[in-house]
MISE-595516 format. One line per 3 residues: number of its first residue (from 1); for each residue x, y, z of C-alpha. Coordinates in pm, whole numbers, plus 50000, padded with zeros to 5 digits. Layout:
// MISE-595516
NUM> X,Y,Z ~ ... $
***
This chain:
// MISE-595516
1> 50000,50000,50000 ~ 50136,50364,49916 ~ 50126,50578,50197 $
4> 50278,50900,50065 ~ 50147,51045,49872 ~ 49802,51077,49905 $
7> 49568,50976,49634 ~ 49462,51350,49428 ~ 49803,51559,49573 $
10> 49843,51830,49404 ~ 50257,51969,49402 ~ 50432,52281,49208 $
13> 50726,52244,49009 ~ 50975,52209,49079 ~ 50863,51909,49279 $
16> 51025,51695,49553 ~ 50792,51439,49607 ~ 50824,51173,49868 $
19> 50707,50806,49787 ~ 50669,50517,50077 ~ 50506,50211,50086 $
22> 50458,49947,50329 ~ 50448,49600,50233 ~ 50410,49295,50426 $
25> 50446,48884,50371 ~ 50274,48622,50599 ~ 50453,48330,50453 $
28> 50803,48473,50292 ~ 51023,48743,50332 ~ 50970,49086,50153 $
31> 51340,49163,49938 ~ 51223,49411,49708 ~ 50980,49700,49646 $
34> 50940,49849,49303 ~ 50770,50206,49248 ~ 50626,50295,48913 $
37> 50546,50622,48733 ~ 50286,50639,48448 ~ 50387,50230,48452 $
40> 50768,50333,48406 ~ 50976,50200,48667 ~ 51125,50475,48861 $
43> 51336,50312,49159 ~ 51380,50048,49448 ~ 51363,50015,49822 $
46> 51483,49705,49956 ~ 51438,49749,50335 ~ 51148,49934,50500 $
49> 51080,50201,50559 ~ 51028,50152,50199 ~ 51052,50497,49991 $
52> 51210,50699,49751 ~ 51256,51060,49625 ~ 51140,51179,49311 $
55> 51195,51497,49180 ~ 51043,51662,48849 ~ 51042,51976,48676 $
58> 50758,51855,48406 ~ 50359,51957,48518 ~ 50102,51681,48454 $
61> 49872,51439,48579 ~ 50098,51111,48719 ~ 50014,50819,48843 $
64> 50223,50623,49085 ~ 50208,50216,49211 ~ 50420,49992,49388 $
67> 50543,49641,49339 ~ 50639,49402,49630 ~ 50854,49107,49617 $
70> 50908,48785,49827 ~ 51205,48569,49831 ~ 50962,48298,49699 $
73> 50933,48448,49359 ~ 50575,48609,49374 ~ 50520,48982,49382 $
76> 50182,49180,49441 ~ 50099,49538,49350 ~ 49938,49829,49522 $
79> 49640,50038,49405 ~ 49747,50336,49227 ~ 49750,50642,49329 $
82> 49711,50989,49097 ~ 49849,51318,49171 ~ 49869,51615,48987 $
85> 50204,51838,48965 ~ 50120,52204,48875 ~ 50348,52413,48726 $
88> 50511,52692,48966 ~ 50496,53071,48909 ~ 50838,53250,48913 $
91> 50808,53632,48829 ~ 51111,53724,48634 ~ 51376,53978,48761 $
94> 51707,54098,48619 ~ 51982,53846,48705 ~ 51744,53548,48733 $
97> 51875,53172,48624 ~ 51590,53037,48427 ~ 51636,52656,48414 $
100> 51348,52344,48425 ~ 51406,52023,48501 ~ 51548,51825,48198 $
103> 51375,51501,48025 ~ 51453,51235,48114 ~ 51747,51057,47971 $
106> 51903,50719,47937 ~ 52231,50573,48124 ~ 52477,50637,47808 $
109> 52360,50969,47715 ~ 52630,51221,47818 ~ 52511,51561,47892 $
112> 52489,51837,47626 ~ 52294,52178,47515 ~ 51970,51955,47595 $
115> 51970,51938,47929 ~ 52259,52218,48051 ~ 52016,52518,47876 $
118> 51966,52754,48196 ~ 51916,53143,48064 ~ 51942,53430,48253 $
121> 51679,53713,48266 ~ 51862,54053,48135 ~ 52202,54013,48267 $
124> 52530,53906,48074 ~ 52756,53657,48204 ~ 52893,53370,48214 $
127> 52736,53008,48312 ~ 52944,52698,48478 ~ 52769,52364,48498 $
130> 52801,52088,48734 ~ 52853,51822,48600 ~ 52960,51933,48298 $
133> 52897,51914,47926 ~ 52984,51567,47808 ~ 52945,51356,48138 $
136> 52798,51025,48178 ~ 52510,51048,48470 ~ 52495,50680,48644 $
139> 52109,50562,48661 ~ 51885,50705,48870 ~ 51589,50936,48982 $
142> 51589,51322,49100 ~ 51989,51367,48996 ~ 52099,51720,49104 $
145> 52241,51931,48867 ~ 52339,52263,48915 ~ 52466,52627,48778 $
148> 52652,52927,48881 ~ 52610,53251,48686 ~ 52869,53477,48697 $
151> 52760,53830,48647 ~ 52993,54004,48374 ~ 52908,54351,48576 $
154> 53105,54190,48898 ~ 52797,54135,49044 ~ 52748,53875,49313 $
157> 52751,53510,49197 ~ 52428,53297,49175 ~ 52317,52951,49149 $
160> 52044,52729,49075 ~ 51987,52363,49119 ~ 51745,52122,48923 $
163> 51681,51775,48943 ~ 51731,51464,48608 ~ 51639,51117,48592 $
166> 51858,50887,48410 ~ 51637,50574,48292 ~ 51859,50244,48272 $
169> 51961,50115,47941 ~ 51780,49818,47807 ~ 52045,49482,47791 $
172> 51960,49182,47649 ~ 52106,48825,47766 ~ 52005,48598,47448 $
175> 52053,48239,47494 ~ 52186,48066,47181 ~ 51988,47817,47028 $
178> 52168,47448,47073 ~ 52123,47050,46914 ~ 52229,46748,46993 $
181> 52179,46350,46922 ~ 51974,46203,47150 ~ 52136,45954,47421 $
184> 52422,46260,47381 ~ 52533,46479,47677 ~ 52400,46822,47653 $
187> 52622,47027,47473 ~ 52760,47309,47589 ~ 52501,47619,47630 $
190> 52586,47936,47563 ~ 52438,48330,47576 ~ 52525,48663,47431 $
193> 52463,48945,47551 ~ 52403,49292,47354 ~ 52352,49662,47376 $
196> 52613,49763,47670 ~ 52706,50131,47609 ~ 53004,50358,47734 $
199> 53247,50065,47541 ~ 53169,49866,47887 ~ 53135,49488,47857 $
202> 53055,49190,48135 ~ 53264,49283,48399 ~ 52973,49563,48515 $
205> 52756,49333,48560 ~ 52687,49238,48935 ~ 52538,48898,48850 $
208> 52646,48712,48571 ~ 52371,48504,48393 ~ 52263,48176,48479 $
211> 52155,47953,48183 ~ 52000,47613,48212 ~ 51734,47349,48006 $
214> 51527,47128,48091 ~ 51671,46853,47843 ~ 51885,46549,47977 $
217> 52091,46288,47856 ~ 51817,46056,47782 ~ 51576,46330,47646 $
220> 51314,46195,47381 ~ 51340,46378,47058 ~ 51196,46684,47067 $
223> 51255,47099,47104 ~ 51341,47204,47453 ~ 51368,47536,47651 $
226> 51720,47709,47673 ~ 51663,47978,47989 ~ 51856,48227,48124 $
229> 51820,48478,48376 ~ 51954,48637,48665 ~ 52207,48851,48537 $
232> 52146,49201,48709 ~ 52376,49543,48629 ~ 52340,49853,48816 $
235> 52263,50054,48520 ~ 52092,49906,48301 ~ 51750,49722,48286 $
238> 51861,49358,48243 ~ 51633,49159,47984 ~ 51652,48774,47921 $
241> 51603,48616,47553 ~ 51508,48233,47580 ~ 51667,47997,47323 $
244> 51607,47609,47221 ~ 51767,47303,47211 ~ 51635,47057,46961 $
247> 51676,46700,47019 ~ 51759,46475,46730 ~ 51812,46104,46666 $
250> 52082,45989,46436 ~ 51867,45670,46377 ~ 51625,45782,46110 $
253> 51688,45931,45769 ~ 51434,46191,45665 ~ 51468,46395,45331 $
256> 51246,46754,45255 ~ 51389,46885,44939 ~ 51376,47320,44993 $
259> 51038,47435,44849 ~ 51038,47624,44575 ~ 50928,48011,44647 $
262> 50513,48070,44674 ~ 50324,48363,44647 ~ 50173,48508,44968 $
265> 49851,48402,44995 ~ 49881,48041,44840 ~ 49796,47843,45119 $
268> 50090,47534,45240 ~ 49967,47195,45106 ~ 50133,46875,44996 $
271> 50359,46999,44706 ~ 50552,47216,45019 ~ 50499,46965,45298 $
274> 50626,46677,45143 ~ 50894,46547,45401 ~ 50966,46128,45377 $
277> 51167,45912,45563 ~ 51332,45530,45527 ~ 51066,45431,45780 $
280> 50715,45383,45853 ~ 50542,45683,46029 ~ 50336,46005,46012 $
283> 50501,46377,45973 ~ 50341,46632,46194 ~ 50419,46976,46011 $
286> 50438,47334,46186 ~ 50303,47525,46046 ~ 50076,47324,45910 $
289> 49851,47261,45626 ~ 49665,47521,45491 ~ 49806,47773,45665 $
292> 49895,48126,45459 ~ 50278,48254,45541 ~ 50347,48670,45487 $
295> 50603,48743,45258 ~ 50943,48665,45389 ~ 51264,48479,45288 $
298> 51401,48189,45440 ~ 51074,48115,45670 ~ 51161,47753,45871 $
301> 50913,47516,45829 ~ 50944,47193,46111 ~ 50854,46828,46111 $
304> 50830,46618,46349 ~ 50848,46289,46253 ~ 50696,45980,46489 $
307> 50759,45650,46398 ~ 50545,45333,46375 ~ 50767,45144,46541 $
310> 50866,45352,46842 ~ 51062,45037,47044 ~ 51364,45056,46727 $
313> 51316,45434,46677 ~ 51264,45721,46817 ~ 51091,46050,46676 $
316> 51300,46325,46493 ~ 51227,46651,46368 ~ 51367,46805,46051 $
319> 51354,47128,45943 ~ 51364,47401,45583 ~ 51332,47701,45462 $
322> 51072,47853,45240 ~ 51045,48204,45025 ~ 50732,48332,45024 $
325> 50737,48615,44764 ~ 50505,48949,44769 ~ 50133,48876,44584 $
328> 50070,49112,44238 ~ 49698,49213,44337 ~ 49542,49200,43961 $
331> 49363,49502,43838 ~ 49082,49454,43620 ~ 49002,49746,43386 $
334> 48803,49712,43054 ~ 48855,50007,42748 ~ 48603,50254,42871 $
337> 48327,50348,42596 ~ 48483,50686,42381 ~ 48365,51008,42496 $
340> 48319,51393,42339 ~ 48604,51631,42405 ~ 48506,51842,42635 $
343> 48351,51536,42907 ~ 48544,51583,43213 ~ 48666,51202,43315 $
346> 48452,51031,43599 ~ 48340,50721,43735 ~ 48196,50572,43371 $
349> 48560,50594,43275 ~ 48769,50530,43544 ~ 48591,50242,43714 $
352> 48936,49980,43775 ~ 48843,49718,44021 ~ 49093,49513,44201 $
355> 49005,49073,44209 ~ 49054,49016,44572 ~ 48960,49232,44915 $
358> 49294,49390,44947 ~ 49310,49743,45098 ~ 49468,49997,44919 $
361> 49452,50310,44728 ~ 49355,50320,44398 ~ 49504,50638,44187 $
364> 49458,50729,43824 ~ 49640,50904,43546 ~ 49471,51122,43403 $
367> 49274,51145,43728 ~ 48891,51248,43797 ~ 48768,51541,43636 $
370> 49039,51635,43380 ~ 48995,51725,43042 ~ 49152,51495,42747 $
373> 49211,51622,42394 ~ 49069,51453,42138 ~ 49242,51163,42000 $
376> 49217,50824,41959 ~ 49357,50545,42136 ~ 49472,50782,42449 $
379> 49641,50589,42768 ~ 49476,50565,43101 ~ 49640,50438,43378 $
382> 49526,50353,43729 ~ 49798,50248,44021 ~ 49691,50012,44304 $
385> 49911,50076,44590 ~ 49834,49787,44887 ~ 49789,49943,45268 $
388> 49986,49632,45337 ~ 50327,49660,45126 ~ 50481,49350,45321 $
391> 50301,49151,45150 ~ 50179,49273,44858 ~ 50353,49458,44567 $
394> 50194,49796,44364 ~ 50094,49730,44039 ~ 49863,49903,43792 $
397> 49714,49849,43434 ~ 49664,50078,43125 ~ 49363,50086,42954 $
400> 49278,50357,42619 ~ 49027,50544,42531 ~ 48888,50728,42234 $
403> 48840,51113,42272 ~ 48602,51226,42023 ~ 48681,51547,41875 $
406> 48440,51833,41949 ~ 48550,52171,41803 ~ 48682,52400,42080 $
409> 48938,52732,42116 ~ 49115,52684,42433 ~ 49330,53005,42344 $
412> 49194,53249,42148 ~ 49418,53554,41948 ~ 49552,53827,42153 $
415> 49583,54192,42079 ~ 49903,54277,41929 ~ 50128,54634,41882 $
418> 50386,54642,41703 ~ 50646,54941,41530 ~ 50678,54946,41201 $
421> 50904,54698,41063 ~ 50886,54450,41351 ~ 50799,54083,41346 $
424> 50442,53999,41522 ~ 50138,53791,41434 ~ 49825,53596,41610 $
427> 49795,53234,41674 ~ 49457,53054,41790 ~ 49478,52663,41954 $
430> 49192,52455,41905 ~ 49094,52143,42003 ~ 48939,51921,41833 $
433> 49099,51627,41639 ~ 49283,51569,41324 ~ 49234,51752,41005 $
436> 49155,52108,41073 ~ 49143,52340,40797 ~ 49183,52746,40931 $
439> 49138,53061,40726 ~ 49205,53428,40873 ~ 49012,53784,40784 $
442> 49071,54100,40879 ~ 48800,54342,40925 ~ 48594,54025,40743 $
445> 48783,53968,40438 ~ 48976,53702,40319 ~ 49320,53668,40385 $
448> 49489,53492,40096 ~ 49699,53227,40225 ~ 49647,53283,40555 $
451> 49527,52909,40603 ~ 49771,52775,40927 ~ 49684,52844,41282 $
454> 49911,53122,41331 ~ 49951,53426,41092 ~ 50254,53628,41059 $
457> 50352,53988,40977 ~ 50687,53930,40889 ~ 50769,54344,40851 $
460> 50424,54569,40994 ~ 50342,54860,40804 ~ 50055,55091,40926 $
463> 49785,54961,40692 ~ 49839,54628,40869 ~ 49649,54763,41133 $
466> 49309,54630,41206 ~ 49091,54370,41379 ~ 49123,53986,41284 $
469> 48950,53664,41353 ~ 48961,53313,41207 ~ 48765,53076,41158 $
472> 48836,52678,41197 ~ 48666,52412,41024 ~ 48668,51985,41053 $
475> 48411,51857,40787 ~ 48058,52064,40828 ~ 48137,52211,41151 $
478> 48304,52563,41203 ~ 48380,52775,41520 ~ 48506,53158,41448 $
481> 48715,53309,41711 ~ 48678,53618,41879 ~ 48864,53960,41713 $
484> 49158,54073,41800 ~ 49320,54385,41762 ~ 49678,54476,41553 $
487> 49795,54839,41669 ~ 50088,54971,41487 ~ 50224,55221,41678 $
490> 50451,55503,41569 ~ 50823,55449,41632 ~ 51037,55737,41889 $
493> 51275,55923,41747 ~ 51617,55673,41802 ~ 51512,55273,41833 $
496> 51668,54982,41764 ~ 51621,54628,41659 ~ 51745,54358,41513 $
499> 51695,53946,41531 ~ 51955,53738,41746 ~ 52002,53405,41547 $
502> 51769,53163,41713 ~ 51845,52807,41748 ~ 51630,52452,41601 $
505> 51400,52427,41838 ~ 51209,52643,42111 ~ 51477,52895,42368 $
508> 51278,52808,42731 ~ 51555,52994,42922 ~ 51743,53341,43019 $
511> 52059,53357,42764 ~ 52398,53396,42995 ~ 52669,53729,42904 $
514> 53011,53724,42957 ~ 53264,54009,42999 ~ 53281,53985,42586 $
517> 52939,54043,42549 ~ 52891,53732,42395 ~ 52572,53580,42469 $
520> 52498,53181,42543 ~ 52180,52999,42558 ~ 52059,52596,42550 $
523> 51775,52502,42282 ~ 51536,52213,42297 ~ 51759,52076,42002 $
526> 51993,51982,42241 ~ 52270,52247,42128 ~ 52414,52544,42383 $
529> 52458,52843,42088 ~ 52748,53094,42154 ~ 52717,53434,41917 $
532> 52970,53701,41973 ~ 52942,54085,42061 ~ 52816,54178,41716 $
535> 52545,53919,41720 ~ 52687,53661,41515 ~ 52716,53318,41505 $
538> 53054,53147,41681 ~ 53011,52793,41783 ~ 52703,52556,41887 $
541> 52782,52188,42052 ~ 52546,51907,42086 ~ 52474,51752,42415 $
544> 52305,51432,42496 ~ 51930,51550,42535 ~ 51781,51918,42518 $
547> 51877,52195,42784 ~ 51624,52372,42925 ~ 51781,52572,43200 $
550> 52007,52892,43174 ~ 52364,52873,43167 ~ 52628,53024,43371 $
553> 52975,53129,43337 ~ 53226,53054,43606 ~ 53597,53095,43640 $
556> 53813,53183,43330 ~ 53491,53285,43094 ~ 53363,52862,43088 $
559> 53038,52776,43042 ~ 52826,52551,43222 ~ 52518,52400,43141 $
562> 52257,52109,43296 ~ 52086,51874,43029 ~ 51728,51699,43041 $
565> 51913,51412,43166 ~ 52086,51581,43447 ~ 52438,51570,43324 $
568> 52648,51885,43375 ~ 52887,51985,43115 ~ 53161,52278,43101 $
571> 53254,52404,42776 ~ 53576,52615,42671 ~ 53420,52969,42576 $
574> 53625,53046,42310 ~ 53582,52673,42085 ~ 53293,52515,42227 $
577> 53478,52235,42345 ~ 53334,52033,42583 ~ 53631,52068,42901 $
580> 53448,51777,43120 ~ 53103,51609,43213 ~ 52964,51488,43523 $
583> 52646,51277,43530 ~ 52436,51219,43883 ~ 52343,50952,44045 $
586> 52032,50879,43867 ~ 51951,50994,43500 ~ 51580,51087,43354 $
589> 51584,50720,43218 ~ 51697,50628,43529 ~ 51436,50715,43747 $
592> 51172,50624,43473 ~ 51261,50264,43597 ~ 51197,50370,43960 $
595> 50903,50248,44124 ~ 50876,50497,44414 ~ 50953,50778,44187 $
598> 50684,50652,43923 ~ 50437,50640,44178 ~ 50507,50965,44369 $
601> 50614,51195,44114 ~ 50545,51065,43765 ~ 50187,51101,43759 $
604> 50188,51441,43837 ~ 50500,51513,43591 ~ 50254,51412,43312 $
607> 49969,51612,43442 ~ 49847,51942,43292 ~ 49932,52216,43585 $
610> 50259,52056,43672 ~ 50621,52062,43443 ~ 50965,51927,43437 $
613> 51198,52204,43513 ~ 51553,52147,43499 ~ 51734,52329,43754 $
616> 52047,52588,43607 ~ 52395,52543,43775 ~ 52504,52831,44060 $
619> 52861,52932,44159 ~ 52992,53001,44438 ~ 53290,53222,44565 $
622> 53546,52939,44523 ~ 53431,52831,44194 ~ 53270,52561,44304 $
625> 52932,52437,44087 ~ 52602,52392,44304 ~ 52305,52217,44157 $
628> 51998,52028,44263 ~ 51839,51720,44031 ~ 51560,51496,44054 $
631> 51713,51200,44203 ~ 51667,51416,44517 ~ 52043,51541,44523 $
634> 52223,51829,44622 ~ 52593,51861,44403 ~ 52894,52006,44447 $
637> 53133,51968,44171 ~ 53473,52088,44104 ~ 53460,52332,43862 $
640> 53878,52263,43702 ~ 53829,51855,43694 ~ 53394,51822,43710 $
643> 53488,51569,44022 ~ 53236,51552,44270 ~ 53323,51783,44573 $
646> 53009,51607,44789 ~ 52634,51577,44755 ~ 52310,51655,44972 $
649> 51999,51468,45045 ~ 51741,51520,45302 ~ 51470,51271,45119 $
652> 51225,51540,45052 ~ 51168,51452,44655 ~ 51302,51585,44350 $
655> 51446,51916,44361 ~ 51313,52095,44072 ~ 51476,52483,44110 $
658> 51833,52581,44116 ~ 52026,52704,44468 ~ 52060,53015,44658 $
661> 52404,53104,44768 ~ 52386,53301,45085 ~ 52644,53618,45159 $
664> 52849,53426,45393 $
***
């Protein structure tokens, strides 16, 4: 019974709270009394008056019980008792230490920043803990530790004590699993023991184990208990592992050929349990018939084996392994019926079902509610990811579907103004299928020519100016777009322009400028273009897939550059040379093969609101070349030999922008 304290105290923090029990035992001796806190063991008393101290710095509701314990082996426990520690009030002065009582910790963890953290209300100084920084506490509850500020004003010397508990490390004592031939001696039985900390080994211990079985000499054939117990250390919080020792008889001669590997949720029949012997009897198998293993390699499967004749022989047990492999839940998913552009996707269409009650998330690409152009023969995809991924693997199935075309503008022209001279011109998108035939008017009359969805004015002249529409036909239908307006406006007195050489394909980033003036930039061809001060051509070099971010210019004028694959590549500004290359861990077609990327990041790639971006290189003050790909890593690279300095990853996904160098 718990005596102190009483059942609903209330205390303030910092608390020192008294705990006592008395215990009594009519027909044994009491050796040990065991208090608890929230069902964490918190200390011992092994003589009355049985108590203990326990100090805390944490408010909240606690409840406390006691365990006592007779030399005979039996224990009993108390009725609980709750109290309620309420956080104390301090008002804060000028000089004052502010420090609460640390978490708790384990025997092991030396003391750092986490628990030596006292502050001092609006006073400079300086702060000396005892213990110090990087000491090992031995176990135990309501640990003083203490500060003295020193004032840097000269000021009169404080100090401030709070109280830690340090938990015992958990130590396991594993006995080793044994065999033997029966009519054999036991063999000799061994343990291990794991998880001591501080580099210390056995010789802390206070009692070494003691490790025993049941099994004799004569022992029948059979699987007996290894125990151990007894070992006791005054840190830690001793926990013993039982083992077996499996008796065999060298009399019999049983044969079980290894299984071959099964698919979770096949159930175990004859063509895995199929164990013989040279001898009349009956196999009793564990587990057993019919029973369904999760996924695992190298599960045991055991036999005991019991004779007909049980005078000549005795009964053996053999044992193998078995793979069970993940289960492919099967998708079913028929072509959905073709729909009109314009039909947002829904349940009609994506309606995958999966052939057994597995839980799991079903996802689809394109998902609910999105738009397809029209087309025919247009992928869907749905994804079955299983809740339970131990033993069963994702898989998904790709069905198509005909999108009807239905004449639509999804961007109509836009007002233009132009100068005189300068290149403009209007482009409508429509959807709608194959085979669309456009015309353009202005101010309703014919265009000649003007038959393509986009018309140019190569050089604008004022009578250019005007509203113009188009209209778009497929067979008998037609849709006309809305007007749009060509200003030409009237030029100042000095301009100037003139066309940079493009490259083969579309420009999707910010050309780089050197100290030359000469200007760089990637193309979707898969060239970087270098033209010179006066805007001409100098050198273009291929690289293995298109560049889509902006290149930068590092040390001695060189040029680098990031491709769609991810490689990096330096070029010599003056030939186009490619200097060096550096590739990351995981290409584009790398991570196309990846089945966590596919499932967390390729779906949305191929959406409509998302994009692949590839990230442009940064330099930094050294020289050295920073950039982030979508295998998740961060790069440094050597910018003289394209070596990798080090890399970065904090498993967040791919990174999809380029760094920020800070100013320091």
């Amino acid at each position: 019974e718990i005596t102190k304290p009483t059942d609903g105290a209330e205390f303030t923090t910092p608390a020192d709270i008294l705990i006592e029990a008395i215990a009594s035992d009519a027909d044994g001796e009491i050796i040990q009394v065991e208090f608890f806190i929230n069902g964490y063991l918190a200390g011992y008393s092994f003589a009355p008056p049985y108590q203990m101290r326990w100090r805390t710095g944490l408010p909240g509701e606690y409840q406390i019980t006691a365990q006592a314990k007779d030399n005979q082996g039996k224990s009993a426990l108390s009725l609980p008792v709750d109290i309620n520690v309420l956080k104390g009030y301090i008002p804060p002065k000028e000089g004052v230490i502010l420090w609460e009582n640390p978490e708790d910790i384990i025997y092991g963890t030396p003391l750092d920043p986490n628990q030596l953290n006292a502050s001092v209300t609006g006073k400079a100084g300086t702060l000396v803990y005892d213990p110090p920084d990087g000491r090992v506490l031995p176990r135990g509850y309501g640990q003083m530790l203490s500060v003295e500020f020193t004032p840097a004003d000269g000021g009169e010397a404080s100090q401030v004590r709070v109280s830690i508990n340090v938990e015992p490390a958990p130590l396991r004592v594993i006995a080793e699993d044994r065999s033997k031939l029966q009519g054999s001696p036991n063999p000799e039985l061994t343990y291990r023991i794991e998880d001591f900390v501080n580099g210390e080994d056995e010789s802390v211990l206070l009692s070494r184990p003691k490790i025993d079985t049941t099994a004799v000499t004569d022992s029948p054939i059979g699987v007996y208990p290894i125990t151990v117990g007894g070992a006791v250390a005054e840190n830690y919080l001793v926990t013993h592992a039982p083992g077996q020792l499996v008796v065999v008889s060298s009399e019999l001669i049983l044969e079980w050929p290894t299984p071959s590997s099964i698919v979770h949720g096949t159930p175990l029949g004859p063509v895995q349990l199929n164990a013989t012997s040279d001898v009349p009897g009956t196999f009793d198998y564990q587990p057993g018939a019919g029973r369904v293993l999760n996924a695992g390699r190298d599960q045991t499967l055991t036999a005991l084996f019991t004779p007909v004749d049980q005078i000549r022989f005795s009964a053996k047990v053999i044992q193998t392994k078995i793979t069970v492999e993940k289960a492919l839940p099967q998708i079913h998913w028929a072509d959905p019926e073709a729909i009109t552009y314009g039909a947002p996707l829904g349940a009609a269409q994506l309606n995958a079902t999966v052939d057994v009650d597995i839980p799991g998330d079903l996802s689809y690409s394109p998902g609910p509610g999105v738009v397809m152009d029209a087309g025919a023969n247009q992928p869907l995809t749905a994804i079955f990811v299983p809740h339970d991924k131990n033993n069963y693997t994702v898989n998904s199935i790709t069905v198509y579907i005909n999108v009807l075309p239905n004449l639509v503008i999804k961007k109509q022209p836009t007002d233009k103004q132009a100068f005189p001279g300068q290149t403009t011109g209007f482009e409508v998108i429509v959807a709608g299928g194959d085979s669309l035939a456009y015309q353009w008017f202005k101010e309703e009359v014919l265009i000649p020519g003007a038959t393509k969805s986009r018309v140019p004015f190569n050089n604008v002249q004022y009578e250019d100016e005007g509203f113009y529409t188009v209209q778009v036909r497929q067979g008998d239908r037609m849709i006309e777009s809305e007007p749009a307006r060509l200003t030409v406006q009237t030029p100042p007195d000095i301009w100037f322009y003139q066309e940079i050489p493009g490259a083969g394909d579309a420009i999707h980033s910010t050309p780089a400028v050197d100290h030359r003036g000469w200007v760089y930039y990637g193309s979707l061809d898969g060239h970087l273009y270098a033209v010179d001060e006066n805007l001409v051509p100098s050198w273009h070099t291929q690289v293995d897939s298109p560049i889509e971010g902006s290149p930068a210019i590092g040390n001695r004028g060189r040029v680098y550059v990031i491709s769609q694959q991810g490689n990096l590549y330096c070029f010599n500004p003056e030939t186009g040379g490619v200097v060096w290359d550096f590739s990351p861990e995981k290409s584009w077609d790398n991570l196309m093969n990846d089945e966590d990327f596919q499932i967390d990041y390729y779906t949305r790639i191929l959406s409509d609101d998302f994009a692949v971006i590839s990230p442009s290189p940064v330099i930094g003050k050294d020289n050295t070349i920073y950039f982030g790909w979508l295998d998740g890593n961060l790069y440094a690279v050597n910018p003289e030999t394209g070596e990798e300095k080090w890399r970065f990853n904090k498993n967040t996904g791919p990174i999809l922008a380029s760094p920020v160098i800070s100013s320091n």
